[in-house]
N, C-alpha and C positions, 0 to 999 in steps of 0.2 A: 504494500500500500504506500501510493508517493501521501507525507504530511505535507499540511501547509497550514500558514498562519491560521487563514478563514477560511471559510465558507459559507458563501451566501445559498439560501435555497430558497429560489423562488424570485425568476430576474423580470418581474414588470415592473411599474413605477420607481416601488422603495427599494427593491433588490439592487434594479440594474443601477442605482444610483450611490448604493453602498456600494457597488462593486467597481464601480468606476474611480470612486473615491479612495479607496482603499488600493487600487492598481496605480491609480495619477501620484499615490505617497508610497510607493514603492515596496510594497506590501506583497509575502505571498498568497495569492488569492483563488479560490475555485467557487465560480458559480453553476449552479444546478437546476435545470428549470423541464419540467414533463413535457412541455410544449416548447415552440422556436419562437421565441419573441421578437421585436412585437408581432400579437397574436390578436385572436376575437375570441377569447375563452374566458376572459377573466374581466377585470375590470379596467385593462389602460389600453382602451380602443374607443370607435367610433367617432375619429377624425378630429374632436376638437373635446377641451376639458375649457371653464371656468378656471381663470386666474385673477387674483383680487388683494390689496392689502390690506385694510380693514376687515378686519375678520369677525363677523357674529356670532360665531359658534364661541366666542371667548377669548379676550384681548390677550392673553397668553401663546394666542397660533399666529397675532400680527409680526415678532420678529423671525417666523418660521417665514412668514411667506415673505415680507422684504428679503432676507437673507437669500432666500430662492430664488428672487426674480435680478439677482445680480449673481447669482450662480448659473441660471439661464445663460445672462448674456456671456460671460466664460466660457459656456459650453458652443455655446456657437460659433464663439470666435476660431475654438480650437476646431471645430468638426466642419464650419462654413455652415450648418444647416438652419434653415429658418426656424425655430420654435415659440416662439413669444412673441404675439401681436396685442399693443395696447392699443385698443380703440377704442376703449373705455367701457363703464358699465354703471348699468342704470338700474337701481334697487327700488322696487315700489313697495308702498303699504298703505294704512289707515288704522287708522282705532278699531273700524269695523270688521276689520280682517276675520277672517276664520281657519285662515290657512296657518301650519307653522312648519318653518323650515331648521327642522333640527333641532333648534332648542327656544324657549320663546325669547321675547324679545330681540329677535335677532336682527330687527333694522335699529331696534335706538343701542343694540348691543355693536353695532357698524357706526353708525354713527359718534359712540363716544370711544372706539378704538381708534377713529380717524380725527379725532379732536385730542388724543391723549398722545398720539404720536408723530401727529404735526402730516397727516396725508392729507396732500391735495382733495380738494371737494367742494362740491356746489348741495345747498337741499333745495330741491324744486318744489313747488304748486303743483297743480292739475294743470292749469293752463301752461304754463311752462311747459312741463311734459309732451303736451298737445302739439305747441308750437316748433320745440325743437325736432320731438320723435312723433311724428306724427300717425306712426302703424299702430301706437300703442292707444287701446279704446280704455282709458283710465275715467274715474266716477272724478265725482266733485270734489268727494271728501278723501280721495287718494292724492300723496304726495309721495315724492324719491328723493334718493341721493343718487350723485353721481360723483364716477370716481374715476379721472381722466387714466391712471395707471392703470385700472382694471384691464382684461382681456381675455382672449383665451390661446390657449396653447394645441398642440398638435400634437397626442401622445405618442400615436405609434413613433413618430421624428423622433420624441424625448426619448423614447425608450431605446433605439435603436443607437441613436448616438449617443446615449452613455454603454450601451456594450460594446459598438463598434471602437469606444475613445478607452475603454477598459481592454480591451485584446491588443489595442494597440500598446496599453503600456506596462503591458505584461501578464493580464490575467486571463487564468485560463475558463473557460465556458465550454460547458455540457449541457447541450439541448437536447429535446427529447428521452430525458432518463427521468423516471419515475421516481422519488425518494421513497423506502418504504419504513424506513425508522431512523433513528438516531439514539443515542447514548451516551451520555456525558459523566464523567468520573474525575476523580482528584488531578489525575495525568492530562487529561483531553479532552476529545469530542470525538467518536464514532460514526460518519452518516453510511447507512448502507441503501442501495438503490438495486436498482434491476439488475443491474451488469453490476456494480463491482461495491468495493467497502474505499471509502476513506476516509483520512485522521487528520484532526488539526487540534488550535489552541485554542481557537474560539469557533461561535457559531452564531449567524444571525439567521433566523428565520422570518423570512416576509413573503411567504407562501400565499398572501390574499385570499381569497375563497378558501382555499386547500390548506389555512391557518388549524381549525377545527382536526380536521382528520391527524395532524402533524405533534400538537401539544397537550395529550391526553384530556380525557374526560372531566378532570377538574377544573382547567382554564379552558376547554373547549365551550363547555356550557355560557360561556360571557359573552360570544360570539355569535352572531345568527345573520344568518346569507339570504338576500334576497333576491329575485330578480327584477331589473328595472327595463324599462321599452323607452327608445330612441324613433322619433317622428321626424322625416324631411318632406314636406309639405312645399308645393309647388305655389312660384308666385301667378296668383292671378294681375297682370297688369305691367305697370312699368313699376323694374326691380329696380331703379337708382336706390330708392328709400330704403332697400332691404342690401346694399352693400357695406361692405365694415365701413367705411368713409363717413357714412348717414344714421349708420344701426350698432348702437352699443351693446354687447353682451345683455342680455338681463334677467334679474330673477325678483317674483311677483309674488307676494304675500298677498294672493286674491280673495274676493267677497264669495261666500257663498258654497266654497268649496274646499274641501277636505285637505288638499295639499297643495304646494306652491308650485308653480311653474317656474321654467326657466327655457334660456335660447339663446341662440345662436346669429348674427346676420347671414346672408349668403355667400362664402365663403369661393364657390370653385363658380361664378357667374349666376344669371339670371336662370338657367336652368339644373341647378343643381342644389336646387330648395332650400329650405329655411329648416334647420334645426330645434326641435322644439321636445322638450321634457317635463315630465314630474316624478314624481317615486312615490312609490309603495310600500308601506311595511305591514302588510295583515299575511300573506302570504310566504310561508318560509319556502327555503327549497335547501340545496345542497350544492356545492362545484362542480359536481359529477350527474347531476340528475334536474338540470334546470328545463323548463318548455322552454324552446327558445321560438319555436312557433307562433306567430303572430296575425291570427285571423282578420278578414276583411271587415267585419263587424267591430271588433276593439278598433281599428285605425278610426272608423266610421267615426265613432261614440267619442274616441280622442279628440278632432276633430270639433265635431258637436261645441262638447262639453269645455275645451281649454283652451283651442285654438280662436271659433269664430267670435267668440265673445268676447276675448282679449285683444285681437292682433286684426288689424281689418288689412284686407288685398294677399291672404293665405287661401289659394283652392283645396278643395276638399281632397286633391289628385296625392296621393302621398308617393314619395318618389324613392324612399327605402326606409326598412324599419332595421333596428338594431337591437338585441338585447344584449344587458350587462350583468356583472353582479356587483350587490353592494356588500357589505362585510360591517356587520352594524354594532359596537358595543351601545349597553343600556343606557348610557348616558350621552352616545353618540360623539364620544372622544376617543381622543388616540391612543394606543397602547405600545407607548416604549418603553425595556424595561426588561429585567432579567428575569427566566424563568422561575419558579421559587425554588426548583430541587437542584438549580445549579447557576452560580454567577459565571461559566464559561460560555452562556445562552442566552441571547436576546434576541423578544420576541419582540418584530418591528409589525407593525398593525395600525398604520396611522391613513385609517380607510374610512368608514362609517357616512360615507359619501361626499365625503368634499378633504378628498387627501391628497389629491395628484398633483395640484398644486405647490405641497410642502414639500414632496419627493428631492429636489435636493439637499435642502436644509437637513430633511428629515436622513437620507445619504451621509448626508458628512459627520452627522451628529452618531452614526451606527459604525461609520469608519473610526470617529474618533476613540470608542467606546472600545470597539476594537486592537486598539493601540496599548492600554492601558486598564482595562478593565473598571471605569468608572465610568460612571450616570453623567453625561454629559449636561452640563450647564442648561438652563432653557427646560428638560425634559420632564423636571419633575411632575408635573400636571399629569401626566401620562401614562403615572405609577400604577403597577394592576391593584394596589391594595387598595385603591379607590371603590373598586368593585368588589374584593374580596375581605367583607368584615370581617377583624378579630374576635378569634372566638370568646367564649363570655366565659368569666375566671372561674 
């Protein structure tokens, strides 16, 4: 068995980003991933992600995501590829909301991370809204921020160019090998796979969906996988209004309905539709057993219900559907953090639907960790024992 420092298992967002990290600081390094990354199996696909730095899910993820979006432009510089487009992004809500995205309060929780950290922004009216973005059908008593740095990224690109800039500078990757255990003892780490066994000194695991089946039944239960559906919706009319130039990312704390919307402008021209989402949590499934199937009847009722009533000059014509997985702890935060039967192991899990953004922050903080065996600065928030109460004396 060749050893090496680490091993990452599991190269989408957070993997390929430790592995890159840890290869660029001259690290020995093996990643291991069942599928060839970037892939459509898990969760860092379907052409573009939400990037943002005010962050609502809790001003603790704001220096994650600054530190990311100046790790972006690094990564670009060195690989040439385009990945981070800010054209900004426009958060709407109301008092009368009914929707909530993550955790509540999550526009005046944006709002006062971007007042605390000194981010560019504007809060808009309804009329505002109207006049600048004008596909968006907002009520009277709806208002936004907007957030000139916002934007969205291009996962498969992200992913790719942090393994392609990882092999370059020295690490090694194995695609398509299944993991089917692991073992960690005072000496090491053990991973064994389909084809062979090897050893190292540490171990991160950011398996994404396939988290659960990897870190037994005790931290597995914190976990629960869902599937989410991607709508590209054809423009009816003239697309100017719906190019990034005119259309900011956004995501809508709407009236009336269960869960928020979000989207995309039109991205590859006027015929290669408009990006449009929401998510679901009543529904579990598993990484290995999701419907990825997508009836003409659910696109219909999408449509219906989230598009025409939000977004006016979207045809009913939907031009492909995607699904994903989310990976949700109960609180809907991250989980970084050593497994509890061994500090040679950390389990990166900073998913819960809005993580792919943090992915290099969240990278360098798992390579660091790796260096030296300490909880890197920033992560505390992230600790499993948030989830797992002390037992009672």
């Amino acid at each position: 068995m060749k050893t090496y420092g680490t091993i990452v298992l599991g190269l989408g967002a957070m993997g390929s980003a430790a592995l890159y990290h840890l290869a660029k600081a001259g690290r020995s390094v093996l990643g291991i991933d069942r599928f060839s990354p970037p892939h459509a199996l898990g969760s860092s696909h379907g052409d573009t992600r939400i990037t943002r730095l005010a962050i609502g899910e809790g001003a603790h993820y704001t220096p994650l995501a600054v530190r990311s979006h100046a790790l972006w432009r690094e990564l670009e510089s060195e690989t040439g590829s385009d990945l981070l487009t800010p054209n900004g992004g426009l958060f709407i809500s109301s008092a009368a909301r009914s929707a909530v995205l993550h955790v509540p309060d999550f526009f005046a929780n944006t709002l006062a991370a971007a007042r605390d950290h000194a981010i560019d922004h504007e809060t808009l009216d309804a009329g505002a809204i109207r006049r600048r973005f004008p596909v968006f059908k907002v009520a009277d008593d709806e208002y936004g921020y907007f957030e000139p740095a916002a934007g969205f990224l291009r996962p498969e690109a992200c992913v790719r160019a942090h393994l392609e800039s990882a092999e370059r500078h020295g690490a090694s990757v194995h695609r398509n090998e299944r993991v089917t255990a692991f073992d960690a003892s005072a000496r090491g780490v053990t991973v064994v796979t389909e084809r062979s066994r090897y050893e190292a000194q540490r171990l991160i695991v950011a398996a994404g969906a396939w988290l659960p089946t990897l870190v037994g039944t005790r931290l597995a239960r914190h976990f629960k996988v869902y599937r989410q559906r991607i709508y590209w919706f054809d423009i009816d009319g003239d697309p100017a209004p719906f190019l990034p130039a005119a259309m900011p990312i956004f995501i809508w704390e709407s009236q009336g309905r269960p869960h928020a919307i979000y989207g995309f402008p039109a991205l590859d021209g006027p015929r290669g539709g408009v990006k449009v989402g929401t998510e679901q949590f009543e529904t579990e499934t598993t990484a290995d057993t999701p419907e990825r199937a997508i009836s003409a009847a659910e696109v219909a009722g999408v449509h219906a219900d989230l598009v025409a009533p939000f977004i006016r000059g979207l045809a009913p014509r939907c031009l492909k559907v995607v699904s994903c997985l989310y990976t949700v702890t109960p609180d809907f935060g991250f989980v970084i953090d050593v497994h509890p039967d061994s500090n040679r192991v950390l389990i990166v899990a900073p998913c819960s639907g809005h993580g792919f953004k943090h992915s290099p922050a969240v990278g360098e903080a798992a390579a660091a960790w790796a260096d030296d065996g300490a909880i890197p600065f920033g992560t505390q928030p992230f600790r499993l024992s948030r989830l797992m109460p002390s037992p009672p004396p």
